[in-house]
C-alpha positions in Angstrom: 230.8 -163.0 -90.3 234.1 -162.0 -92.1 235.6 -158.6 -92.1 238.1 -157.0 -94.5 240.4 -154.8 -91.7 243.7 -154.2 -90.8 246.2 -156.3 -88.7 248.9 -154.2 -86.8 252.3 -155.6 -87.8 256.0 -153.4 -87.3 257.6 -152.1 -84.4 257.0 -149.7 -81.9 256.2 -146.3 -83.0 256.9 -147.7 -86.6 252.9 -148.8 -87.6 252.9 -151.3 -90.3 249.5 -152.6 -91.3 248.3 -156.1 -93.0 245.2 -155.8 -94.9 243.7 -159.3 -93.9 240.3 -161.0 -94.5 239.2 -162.5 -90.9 236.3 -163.6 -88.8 234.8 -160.7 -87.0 235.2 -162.0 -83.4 238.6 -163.1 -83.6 240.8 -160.5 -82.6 243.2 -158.5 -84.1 246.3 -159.3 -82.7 246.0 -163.3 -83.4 247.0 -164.7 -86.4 244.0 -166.6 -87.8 243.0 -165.1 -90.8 241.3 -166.4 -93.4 243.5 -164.6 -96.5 245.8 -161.9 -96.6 245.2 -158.8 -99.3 248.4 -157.0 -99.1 249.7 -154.4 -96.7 249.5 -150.6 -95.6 252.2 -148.1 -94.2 251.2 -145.2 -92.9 254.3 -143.4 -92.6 255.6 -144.0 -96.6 251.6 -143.6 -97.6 251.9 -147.2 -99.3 249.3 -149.1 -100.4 249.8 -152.5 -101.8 246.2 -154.1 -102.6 245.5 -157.0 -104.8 242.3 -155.4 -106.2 241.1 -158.5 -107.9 241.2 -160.6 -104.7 239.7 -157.9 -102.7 236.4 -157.1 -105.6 236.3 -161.2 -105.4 235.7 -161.4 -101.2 233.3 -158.2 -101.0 231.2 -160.0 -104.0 231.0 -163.0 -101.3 229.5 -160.6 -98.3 232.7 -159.8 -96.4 232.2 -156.3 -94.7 235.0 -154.2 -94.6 236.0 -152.0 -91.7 235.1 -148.4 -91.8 239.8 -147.3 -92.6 239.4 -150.5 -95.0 236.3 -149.2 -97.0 238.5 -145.7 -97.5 241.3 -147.3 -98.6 239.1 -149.4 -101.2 237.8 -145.7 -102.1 240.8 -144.5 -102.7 242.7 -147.5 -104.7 239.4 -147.3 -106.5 238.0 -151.0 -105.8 234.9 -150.0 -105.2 233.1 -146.5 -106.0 231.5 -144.9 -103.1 232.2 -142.1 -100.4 234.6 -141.9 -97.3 233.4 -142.9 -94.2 234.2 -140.7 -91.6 236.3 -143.0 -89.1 237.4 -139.6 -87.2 235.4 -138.7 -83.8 233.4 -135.7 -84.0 235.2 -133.4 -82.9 237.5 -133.6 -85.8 235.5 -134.4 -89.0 237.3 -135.3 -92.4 237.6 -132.0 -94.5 234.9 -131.3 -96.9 236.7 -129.0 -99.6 233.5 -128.4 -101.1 231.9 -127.1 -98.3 234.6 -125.0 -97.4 235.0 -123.3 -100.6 231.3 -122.5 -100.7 231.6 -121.2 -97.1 234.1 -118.7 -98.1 232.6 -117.2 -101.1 229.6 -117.0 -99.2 231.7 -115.2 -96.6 233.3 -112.7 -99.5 229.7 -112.2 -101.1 228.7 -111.3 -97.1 232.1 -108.6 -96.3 230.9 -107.3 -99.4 227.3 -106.3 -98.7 228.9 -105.0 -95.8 231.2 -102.9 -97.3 228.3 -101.5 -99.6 226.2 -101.0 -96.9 229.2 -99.1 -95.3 229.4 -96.7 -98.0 226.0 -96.1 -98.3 225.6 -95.2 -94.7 229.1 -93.0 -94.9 227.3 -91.0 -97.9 223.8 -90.4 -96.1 226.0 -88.9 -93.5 228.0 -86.8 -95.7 224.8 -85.4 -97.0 223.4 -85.0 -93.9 226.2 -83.1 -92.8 226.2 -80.8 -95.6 222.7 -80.0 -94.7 223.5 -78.8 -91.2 224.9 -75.6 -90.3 228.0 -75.1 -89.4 229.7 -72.7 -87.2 230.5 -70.2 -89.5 226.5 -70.1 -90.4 225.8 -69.4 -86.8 226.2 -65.5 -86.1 226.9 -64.5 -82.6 227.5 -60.8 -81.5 230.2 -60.7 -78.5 231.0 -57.6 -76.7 232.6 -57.3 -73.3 230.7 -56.9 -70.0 230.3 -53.4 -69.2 229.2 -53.6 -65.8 232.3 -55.1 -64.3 236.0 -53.4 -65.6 237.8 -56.4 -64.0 236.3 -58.7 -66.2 237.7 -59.0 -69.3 235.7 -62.5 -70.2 233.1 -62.1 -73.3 229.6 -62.6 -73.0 226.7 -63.1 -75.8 224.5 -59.8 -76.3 221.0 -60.9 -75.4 217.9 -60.1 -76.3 216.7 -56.8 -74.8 213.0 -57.9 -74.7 214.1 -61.8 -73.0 216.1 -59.3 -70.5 212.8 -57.3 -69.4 210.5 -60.2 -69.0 213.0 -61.4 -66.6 213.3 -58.8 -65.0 209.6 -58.4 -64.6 209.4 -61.7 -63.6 212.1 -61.2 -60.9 210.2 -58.1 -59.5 207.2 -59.8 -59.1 208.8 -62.5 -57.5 209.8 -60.3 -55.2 206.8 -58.4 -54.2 204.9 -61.8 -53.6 207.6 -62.7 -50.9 207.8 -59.3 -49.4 203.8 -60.3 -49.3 204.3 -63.1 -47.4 
């Protein structure tokens, strides 16, 4: 079966392609191939494709490689979509997706925000409703029975103060009982 691909060619850290059309099981190194398409550089982002000869050998079946097919998509040979030739941990880039991810993420932050101020006005209202400190009257006067004691206590109800008293009288008697 023949494959469209690319034939490393250039020096050592300096990747020059050949875009050649070859039998599948001959490898990539050797230099049996069947016709030669034009070349690729990486490093100056240069394609040169005869687009005629390549439209003519994918008509007869030849199967390009998965880097070949996108660099027919992109010199427009044929029309179809990338092929992902990246592992998956680092997928090609869908723009599309990522625009749509972000206004989706705007729409969310702001339903948010609404919701923020919503809940920051229910508490403002609820607040209002509460009393406050200056509602709450307290009568202060100082403790009589001690002079030293210049601390001020709350005046307390005078009928709470005899039912504890009663209470403490009776408690009392029942263990003077015993």
């Amino acid at each position: 079966m023949l494959m469209m691909r690319l034939q490393r060619v250039g020096r050592k850290n300096d990747p020059a392609y050949r875009i050649v059309v070859t039998d599948k099981r001959t490898g990539v190194g050797s230099d049996k191939h069947v016709d030669r398409l034009g070349s690729y550089n990486p490093k100056l982002n240069h394609i040169q494709l005869d687009a005629e000869k390549a439209k003519e050998w994918l008509s007869k079946g030849v199967q390009p490689s998965d880097t070949m097919h996108n660099i027919l998509v992109s010199q427009k040979v044929i029309d179809a979509k990338k092929i992902n030739v990246l592992p998956r941990k680092s997928p090609i880039v869908d723009e599309a997706a990522i625009k749509k991810a972000e206004e989706e993420a705007a729409a969310k932050a702001e339903a948010e925000k609404k919701a923020a101020e919503e809940a920051k006005a229910a508490e403002e209202a609820k607040v209002e409703e509460t009393p406050t400190e200056d509602d709450v009257k307290v009568d202060v006067t100082a403790d009589e029975d001690d002079p030293t004691d210049h601390s001020e206590t709350a005046v307390e109800d005078p009928k709470k103060v005899q039912k504890e008293k009663s209470e403490h009288a009776q408690a009392q008697a029942d263990a003077e009982a015993d």
